[in-house]
MDAnalysis code that builds the backbone (N, CA, C; Angstrom):
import MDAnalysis as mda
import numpy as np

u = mda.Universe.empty(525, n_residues=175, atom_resindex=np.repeat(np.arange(175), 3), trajectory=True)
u.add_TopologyAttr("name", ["N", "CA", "C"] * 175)
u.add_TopologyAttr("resid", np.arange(1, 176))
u.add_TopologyAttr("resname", ["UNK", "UNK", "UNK", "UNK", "UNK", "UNK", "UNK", "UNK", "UNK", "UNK", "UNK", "UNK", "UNK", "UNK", "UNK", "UNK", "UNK", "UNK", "UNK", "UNK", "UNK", "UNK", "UNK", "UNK", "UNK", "UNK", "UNK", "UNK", "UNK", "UNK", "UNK", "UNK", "UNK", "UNK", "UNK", "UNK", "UNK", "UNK", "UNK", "UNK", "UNK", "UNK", "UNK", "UNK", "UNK", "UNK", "UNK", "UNK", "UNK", "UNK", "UNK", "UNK", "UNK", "UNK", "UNK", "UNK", "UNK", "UNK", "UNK", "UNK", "UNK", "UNK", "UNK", "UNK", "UNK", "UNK", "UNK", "UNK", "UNK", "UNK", "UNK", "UNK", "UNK", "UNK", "UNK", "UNK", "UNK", "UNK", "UNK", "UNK", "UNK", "UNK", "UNK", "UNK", "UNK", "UNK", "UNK", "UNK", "UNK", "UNK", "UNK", "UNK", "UNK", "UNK", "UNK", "UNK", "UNK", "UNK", "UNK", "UNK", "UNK", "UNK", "UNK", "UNK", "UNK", "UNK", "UNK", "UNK", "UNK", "UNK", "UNK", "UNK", "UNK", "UNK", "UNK", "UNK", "UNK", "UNK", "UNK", "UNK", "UNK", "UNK", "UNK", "UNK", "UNK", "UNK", "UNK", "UNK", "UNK", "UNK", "UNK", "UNK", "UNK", "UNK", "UNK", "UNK", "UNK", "UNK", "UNK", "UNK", "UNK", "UNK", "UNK", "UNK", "UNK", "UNK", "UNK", "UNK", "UNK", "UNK", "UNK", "UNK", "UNK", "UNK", "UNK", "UNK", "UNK", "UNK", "UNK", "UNK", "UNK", "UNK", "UNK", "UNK", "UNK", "UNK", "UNK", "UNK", "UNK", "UNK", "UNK", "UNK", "UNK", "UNK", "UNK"])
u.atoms.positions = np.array([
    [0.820, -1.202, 0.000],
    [0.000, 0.000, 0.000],
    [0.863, 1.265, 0.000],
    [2.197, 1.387, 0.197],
    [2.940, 2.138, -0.030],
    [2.656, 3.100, -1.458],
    [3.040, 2.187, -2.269],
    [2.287, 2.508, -3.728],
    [1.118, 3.584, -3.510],
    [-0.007, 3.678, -2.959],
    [-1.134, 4.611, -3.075],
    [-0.289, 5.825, -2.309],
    [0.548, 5.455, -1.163],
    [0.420, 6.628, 0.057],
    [1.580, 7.767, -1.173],
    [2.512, 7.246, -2.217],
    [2.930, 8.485, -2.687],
    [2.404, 9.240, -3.523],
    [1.185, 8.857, -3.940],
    [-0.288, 9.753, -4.328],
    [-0.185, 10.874, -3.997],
    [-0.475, 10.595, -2.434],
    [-1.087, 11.154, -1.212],
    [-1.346, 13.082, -2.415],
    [-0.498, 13.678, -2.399],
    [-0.046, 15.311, -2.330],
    [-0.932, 15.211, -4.107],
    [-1.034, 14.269, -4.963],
    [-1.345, 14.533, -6.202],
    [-2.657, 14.568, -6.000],
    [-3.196, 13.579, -5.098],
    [-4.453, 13.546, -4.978],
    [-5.674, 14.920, -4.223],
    [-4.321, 15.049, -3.422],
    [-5.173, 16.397, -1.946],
    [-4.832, 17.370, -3.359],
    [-4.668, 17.873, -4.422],
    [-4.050, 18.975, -5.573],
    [-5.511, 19.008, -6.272],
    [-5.509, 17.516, -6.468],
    [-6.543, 17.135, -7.798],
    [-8.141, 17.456, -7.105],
    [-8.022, 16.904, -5.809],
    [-9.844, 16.973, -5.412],
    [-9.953, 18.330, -4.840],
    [-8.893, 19.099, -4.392],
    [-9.190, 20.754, -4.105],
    [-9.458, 21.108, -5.224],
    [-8.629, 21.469, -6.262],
    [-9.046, 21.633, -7.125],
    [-10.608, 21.535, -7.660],
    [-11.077, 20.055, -7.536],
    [-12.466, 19.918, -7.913],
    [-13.071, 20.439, -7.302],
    [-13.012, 20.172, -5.717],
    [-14.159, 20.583, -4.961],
    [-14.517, 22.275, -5.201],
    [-13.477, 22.997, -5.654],
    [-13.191, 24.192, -5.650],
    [-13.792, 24.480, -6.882],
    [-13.967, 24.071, -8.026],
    [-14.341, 24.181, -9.186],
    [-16.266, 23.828, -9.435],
    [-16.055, 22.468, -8.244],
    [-17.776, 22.702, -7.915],
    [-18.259, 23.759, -7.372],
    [-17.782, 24.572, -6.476],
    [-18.189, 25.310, -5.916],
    [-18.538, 26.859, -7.443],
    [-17.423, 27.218, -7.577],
    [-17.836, 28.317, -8.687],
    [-18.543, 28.071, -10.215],
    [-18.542, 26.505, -10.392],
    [-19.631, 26.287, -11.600],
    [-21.010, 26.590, -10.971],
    [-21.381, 26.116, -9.671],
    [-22.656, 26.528, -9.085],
    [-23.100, 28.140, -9.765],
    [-22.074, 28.764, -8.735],
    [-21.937, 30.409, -8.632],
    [-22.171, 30.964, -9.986],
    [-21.477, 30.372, -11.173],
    [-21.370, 30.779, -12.601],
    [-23.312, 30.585, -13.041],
    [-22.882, 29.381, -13.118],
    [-24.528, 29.042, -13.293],
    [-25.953, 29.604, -13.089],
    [-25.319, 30.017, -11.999],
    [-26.774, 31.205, -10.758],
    [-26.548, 32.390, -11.931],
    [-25.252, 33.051, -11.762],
    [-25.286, 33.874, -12.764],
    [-25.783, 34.430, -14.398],
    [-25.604, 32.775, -14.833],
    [-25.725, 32.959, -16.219],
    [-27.217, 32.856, -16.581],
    [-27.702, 32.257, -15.007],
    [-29.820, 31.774, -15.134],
    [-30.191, 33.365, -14.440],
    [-29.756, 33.891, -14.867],
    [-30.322, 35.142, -14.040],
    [-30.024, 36.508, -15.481],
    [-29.122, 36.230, -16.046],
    [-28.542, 36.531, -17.607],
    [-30.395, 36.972, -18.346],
    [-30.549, 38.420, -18.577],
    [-31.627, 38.439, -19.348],
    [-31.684, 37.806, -21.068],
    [-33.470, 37.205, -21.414],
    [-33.367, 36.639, -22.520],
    [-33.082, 35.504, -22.297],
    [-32.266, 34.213, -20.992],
    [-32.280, 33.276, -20.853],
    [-33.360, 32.351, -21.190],
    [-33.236, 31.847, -22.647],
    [-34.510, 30.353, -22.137],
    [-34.380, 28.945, -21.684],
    [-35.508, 29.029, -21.510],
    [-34.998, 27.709, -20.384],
    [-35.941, 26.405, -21.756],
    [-35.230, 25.576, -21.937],
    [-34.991, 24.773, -23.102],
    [-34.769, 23.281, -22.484],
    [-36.223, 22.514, -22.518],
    [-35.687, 20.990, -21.631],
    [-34.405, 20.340, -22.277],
    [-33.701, 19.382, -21.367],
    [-33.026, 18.896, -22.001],
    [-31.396, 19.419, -22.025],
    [-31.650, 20.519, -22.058],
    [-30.217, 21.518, -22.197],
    [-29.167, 21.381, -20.791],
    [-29.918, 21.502, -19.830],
    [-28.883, 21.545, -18.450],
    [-28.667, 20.264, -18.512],
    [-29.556, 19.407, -18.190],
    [-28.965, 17.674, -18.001],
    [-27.991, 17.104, -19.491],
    [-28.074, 17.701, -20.614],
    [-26.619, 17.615, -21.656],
    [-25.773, 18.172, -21.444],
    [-25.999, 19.024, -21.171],
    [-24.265, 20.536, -21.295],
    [-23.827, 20.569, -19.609],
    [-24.637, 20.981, -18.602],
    [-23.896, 21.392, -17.606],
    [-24.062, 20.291, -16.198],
    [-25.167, 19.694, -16.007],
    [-24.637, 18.408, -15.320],
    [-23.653, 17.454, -15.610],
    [-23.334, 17.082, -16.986],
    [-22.304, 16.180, -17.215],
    [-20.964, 16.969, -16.261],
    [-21.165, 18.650, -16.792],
    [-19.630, 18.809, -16.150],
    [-19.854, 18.847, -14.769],
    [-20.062, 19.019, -13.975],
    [-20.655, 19.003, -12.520],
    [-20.424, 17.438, -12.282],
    [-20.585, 16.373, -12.578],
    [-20.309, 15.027, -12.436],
    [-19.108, 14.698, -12.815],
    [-18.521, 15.703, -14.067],
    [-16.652, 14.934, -14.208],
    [-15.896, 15.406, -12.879],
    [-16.280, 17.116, -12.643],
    [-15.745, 17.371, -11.332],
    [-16.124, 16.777, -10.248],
    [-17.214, 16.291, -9.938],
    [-17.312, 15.333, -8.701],
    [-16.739, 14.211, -8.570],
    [-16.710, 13.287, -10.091],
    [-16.342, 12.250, -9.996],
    [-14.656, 12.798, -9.486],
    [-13.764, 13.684, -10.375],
    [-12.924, 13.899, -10.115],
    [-12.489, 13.947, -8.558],
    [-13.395, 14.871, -7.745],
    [-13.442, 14.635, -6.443],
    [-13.483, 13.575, -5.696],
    [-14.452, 12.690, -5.834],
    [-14.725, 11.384, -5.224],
    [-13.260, 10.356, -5.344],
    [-12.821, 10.139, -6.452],
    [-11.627, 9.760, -7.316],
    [-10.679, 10.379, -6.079],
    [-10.369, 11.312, -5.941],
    [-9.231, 11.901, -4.909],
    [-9.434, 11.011, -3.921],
    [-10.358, 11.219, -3.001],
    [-10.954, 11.125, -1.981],
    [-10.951, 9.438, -1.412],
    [-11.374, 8.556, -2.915],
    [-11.100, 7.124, -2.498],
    [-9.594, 6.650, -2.654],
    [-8.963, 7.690, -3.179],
    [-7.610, 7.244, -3.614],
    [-6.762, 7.940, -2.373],
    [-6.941, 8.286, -1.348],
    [-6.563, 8.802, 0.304],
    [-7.100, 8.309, 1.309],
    [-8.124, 7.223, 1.031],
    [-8.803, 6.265, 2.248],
    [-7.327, 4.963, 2.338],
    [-7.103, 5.424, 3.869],
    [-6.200, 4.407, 4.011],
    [-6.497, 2.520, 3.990],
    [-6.326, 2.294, 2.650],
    [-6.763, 1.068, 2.319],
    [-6.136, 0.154, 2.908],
    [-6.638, -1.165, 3.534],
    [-5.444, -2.443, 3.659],
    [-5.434, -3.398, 3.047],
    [-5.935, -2.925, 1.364],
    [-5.166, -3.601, 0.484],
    [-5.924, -3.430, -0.841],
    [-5.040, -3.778, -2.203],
    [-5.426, -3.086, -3.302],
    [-6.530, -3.659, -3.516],
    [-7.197, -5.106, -3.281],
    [-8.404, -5.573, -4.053],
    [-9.471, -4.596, -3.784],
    [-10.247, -3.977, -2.656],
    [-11.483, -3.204, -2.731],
    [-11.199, -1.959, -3.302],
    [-9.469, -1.420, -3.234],
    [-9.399, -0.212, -4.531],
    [-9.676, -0.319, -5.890],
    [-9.280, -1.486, -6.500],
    [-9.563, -2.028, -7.168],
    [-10.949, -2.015, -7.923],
    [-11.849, -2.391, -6.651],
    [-13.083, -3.084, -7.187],
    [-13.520, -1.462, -6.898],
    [-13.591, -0.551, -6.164],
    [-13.976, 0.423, -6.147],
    [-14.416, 1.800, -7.143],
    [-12.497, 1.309, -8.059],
    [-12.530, 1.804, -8.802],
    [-12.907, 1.733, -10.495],
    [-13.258, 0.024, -10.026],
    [-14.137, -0.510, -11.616],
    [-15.307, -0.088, -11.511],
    [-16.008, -0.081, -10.321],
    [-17.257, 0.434, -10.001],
    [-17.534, 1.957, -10.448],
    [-16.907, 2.830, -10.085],
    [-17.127, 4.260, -10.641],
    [-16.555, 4.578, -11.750],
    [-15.449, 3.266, -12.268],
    [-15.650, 4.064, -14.024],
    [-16.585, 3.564, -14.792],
    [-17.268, 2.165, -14.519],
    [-18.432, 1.579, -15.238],
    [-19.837, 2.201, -15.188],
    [-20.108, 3.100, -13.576],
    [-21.205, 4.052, -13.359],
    [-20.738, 5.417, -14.326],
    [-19.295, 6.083, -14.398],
    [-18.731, 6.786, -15.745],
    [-19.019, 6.400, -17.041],
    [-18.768, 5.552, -17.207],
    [-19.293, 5.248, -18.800],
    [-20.569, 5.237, -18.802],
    [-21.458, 4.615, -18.287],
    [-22.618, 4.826, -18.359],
    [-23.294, 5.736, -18.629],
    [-22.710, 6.801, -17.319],
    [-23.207, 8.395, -17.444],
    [-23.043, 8.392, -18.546],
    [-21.727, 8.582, -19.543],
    [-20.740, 9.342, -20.782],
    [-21.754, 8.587, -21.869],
    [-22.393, 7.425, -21.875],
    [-22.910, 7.246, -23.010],
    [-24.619, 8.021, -23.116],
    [-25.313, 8.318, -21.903],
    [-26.505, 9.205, -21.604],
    [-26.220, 9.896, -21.935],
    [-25.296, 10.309, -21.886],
    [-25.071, 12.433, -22.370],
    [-24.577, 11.954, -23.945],
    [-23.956, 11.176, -24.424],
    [-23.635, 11.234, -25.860],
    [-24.995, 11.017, -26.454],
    [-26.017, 10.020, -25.895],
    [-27.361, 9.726, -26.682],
    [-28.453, 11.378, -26.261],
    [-28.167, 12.176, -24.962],
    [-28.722, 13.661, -24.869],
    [-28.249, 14.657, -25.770],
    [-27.054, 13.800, -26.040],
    [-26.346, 15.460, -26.829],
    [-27.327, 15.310, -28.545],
    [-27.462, 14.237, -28.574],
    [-28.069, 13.514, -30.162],
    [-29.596, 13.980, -30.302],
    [-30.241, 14.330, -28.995],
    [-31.464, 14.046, -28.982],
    [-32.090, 15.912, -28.338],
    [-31.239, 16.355, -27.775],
    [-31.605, 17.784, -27.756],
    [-31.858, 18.838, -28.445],
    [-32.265, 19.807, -28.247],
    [-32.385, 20.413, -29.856],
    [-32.116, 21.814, -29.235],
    [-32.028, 21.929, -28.213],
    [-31.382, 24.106, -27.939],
    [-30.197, 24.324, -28.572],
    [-29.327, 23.415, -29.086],
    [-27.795, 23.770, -29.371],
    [-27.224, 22.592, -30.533],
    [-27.201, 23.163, -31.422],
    [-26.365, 22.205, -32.302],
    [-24.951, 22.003, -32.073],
    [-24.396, 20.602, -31.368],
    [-23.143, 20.854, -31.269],
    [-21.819, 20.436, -32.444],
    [-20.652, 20.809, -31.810],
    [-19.334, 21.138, -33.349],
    [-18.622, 19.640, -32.689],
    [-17.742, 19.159, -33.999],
    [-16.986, 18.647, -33.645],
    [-16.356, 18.382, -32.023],
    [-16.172, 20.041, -31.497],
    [-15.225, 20.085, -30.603],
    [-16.264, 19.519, -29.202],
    [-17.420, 19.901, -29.077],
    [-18.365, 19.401, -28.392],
    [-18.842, 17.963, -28.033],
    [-18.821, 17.128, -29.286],
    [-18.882, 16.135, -29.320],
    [-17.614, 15.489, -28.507],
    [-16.211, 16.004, -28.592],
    [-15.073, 15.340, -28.340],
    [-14.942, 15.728, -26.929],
    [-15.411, 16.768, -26.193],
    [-15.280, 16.886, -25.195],
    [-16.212, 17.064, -23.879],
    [-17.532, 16.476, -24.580],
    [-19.312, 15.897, -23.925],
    [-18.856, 14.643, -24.017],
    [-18.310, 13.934, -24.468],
    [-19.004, 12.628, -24.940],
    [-17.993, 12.207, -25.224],
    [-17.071, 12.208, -25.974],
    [-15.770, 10.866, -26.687],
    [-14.949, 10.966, -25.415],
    [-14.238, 12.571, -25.054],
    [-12.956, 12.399, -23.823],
    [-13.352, 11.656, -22.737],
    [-15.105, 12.138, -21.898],
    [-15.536, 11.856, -20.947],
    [-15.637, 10.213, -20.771],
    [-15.649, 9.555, -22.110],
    [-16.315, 8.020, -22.182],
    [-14.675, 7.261, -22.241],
    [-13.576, 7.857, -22.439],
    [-12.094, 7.490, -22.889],
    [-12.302, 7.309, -21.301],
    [-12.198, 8.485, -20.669],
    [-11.765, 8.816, -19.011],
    [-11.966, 7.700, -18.047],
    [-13.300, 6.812, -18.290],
    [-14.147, 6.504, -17.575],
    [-13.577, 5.180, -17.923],
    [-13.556, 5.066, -19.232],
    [-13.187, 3.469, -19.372],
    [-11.220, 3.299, -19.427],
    [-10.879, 4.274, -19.293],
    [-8.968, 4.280, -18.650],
    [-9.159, 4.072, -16.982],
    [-10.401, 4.391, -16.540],
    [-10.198, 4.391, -14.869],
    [-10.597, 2.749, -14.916],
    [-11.409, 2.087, -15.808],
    [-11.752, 0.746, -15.663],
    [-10.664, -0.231, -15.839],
    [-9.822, 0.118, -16.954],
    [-8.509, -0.549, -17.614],
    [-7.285, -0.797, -16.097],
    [-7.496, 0.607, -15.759],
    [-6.569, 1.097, -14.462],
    [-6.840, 0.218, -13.292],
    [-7.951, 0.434, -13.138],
    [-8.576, -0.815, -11.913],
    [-8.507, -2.432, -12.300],
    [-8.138, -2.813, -13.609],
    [-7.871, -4.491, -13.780],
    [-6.535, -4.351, -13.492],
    [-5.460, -3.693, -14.250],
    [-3.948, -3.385, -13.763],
    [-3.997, -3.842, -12.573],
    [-4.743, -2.812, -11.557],
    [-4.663, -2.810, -9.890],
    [-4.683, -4.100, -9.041],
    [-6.431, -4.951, -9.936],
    [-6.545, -5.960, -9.653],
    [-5.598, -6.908, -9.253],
    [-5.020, -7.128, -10.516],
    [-4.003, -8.017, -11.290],
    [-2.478, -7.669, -10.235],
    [-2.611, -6.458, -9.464],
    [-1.486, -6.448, -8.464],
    [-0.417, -5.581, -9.505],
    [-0.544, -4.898, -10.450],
    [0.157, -4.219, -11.512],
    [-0.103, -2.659, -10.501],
    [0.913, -1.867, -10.026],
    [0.469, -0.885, -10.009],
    [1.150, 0.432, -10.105],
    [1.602, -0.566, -11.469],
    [1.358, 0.534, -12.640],
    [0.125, 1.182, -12.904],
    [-0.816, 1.053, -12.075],
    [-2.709, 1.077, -13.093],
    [-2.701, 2.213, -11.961],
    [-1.922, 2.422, -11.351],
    [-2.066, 4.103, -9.855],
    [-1.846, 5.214, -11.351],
    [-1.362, 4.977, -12.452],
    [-0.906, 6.124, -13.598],
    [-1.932, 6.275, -14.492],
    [-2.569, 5.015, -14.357],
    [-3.610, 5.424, -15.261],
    [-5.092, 5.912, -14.583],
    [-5.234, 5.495, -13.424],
    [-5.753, 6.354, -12.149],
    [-6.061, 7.703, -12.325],
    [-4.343, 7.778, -12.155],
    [-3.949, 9.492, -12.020],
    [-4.402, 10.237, -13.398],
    [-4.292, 9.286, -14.517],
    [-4.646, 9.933, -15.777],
    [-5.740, 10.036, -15.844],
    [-6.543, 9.050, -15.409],
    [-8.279, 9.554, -15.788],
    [-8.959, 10.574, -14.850],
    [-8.244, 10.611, -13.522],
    [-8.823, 11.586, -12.593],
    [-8.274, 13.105, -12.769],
    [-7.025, 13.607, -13.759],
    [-7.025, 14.693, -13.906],
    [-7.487, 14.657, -15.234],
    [-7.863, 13.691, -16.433],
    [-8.667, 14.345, -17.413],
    [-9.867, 14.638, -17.009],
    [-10.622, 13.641, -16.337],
    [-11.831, 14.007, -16.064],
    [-11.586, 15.477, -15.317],
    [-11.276, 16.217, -14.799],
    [-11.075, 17.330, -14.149],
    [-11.107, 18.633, -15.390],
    [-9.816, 18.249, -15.806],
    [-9.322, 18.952, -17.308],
    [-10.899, 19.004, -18.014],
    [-11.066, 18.185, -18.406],
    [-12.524, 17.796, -19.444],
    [-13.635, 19.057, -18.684],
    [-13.936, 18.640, -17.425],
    [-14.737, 19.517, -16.640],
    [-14.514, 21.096, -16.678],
    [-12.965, 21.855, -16.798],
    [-12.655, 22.880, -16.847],
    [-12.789, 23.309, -18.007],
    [-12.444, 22.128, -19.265],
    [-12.731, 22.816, -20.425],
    [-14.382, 23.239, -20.725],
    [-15.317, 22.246, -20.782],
    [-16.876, 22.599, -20.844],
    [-17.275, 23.505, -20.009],
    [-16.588, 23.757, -18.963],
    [-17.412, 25.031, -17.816],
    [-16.522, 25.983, -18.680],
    [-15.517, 26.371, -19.246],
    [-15.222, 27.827, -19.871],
    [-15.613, 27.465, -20.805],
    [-16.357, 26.656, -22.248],
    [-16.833, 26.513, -23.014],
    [-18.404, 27.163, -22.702],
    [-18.888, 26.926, -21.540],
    [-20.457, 27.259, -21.418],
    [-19.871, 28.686, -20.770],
    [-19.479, 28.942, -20.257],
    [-19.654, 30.473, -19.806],
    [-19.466, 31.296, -21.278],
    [-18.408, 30.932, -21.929],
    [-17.778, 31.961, -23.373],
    [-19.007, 31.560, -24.269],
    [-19.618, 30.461, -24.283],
    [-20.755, 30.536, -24.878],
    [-21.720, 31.628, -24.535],
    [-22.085, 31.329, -23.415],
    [-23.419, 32.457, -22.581],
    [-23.022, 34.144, -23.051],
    [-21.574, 34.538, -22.552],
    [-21.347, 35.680, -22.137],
    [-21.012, 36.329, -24.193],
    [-20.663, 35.528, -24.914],
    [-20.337, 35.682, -26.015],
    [-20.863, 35.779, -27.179],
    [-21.644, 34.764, -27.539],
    [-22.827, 34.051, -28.291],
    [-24.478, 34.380, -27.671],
    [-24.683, 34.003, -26.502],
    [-26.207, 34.515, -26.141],
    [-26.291, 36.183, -25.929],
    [-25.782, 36.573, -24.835],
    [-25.457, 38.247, -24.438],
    [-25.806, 38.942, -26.067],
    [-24.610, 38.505, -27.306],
    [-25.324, 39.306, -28.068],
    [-26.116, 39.223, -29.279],
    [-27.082, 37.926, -28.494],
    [-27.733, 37.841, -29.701],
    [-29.173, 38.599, -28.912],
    [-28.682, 39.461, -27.761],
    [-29.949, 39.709, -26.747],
    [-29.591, 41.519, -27.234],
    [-28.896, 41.818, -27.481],
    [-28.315, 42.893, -28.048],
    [-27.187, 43.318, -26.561],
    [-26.587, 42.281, -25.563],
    [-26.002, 42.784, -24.060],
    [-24.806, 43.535, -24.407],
])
């Protein structure tokens, strides 16, 4: 278990970070629903801005089980097949929401970073957790890789939806 404890400092980096990032997507959000000319369009929040709110949590949670002093890799392991298989899951709902919504036609770049990065993330944390299984832990890197993309991923769509709002809506309101 040595192996997890030199985490330790990457992990307390990665879930401040998140927790910190949940906190001002809230704040942003309040803001941007308060934005005159806002419509409210079913479908739209549970595609675009809950997904990111869930990469940063997951990101969080991810820290958080990866600093529980474990006594021994199998329930990290199984822990962590468990929340990238509930990840993919999510990642394929939001790829079949993003298909099926109609407030926003999305680009290439949308697609790759709703839906393709988020579903990579989820199933590298699954790959990572057989490594672990298997007593390989080497699979703590690929861990570490899916818990700061998923983070990354989350930072990119929350400044994607704000530069949207403040950029694109504002002046099509004449703001």
């Amino acid at each position: 278990m040595t192996g997890l404890a030199a985490w330790q400092n990457f992990y307390v980096i990665v879930g401040s970070s998140a927790g910190a990032l949940i906190g001002l997507q809230f704040v942003v959000l309040a803001l941007i629903a308060q934005m005159p000319g806002i419509r409210r369009e079913a479908g739209v929040g549970a595609t675009w801005a809950t997904p990111t709110t869930v990469h940063f949590v997951s990101a969080l949670v991810l820290a958080g089980v990866m600093t529980v002093p474990w006594h021994g890799i199998a329930p990290v392991a199984l822990t962590l097949g468990v929340a990238g298989a509930a990840g993919a899951v999510y990642a394929a709902v939001t790829w079949r929401r993003m298909g099926r919504q109609s407030g926003y036609r999305p680009e290439v770049e949308d697609w790759m970073f709703h839906a393709v990065l988020p579903l990579v993330a989820y199933a590298a944390l699954i790959v990572a957790a057989g490594f672990l299984h298997m007593g390989q832990l080497g699979g703590l890197h690929g861990v570490a890789a899916a818990t700061l993309m998923l983070l990354l991923i989350g930072i990119h769509n929350a400044w994607d939806t704000v530069t949207y709002h403040v950029f694109v809506k504002s002046k099509e309101h004449g703001d």
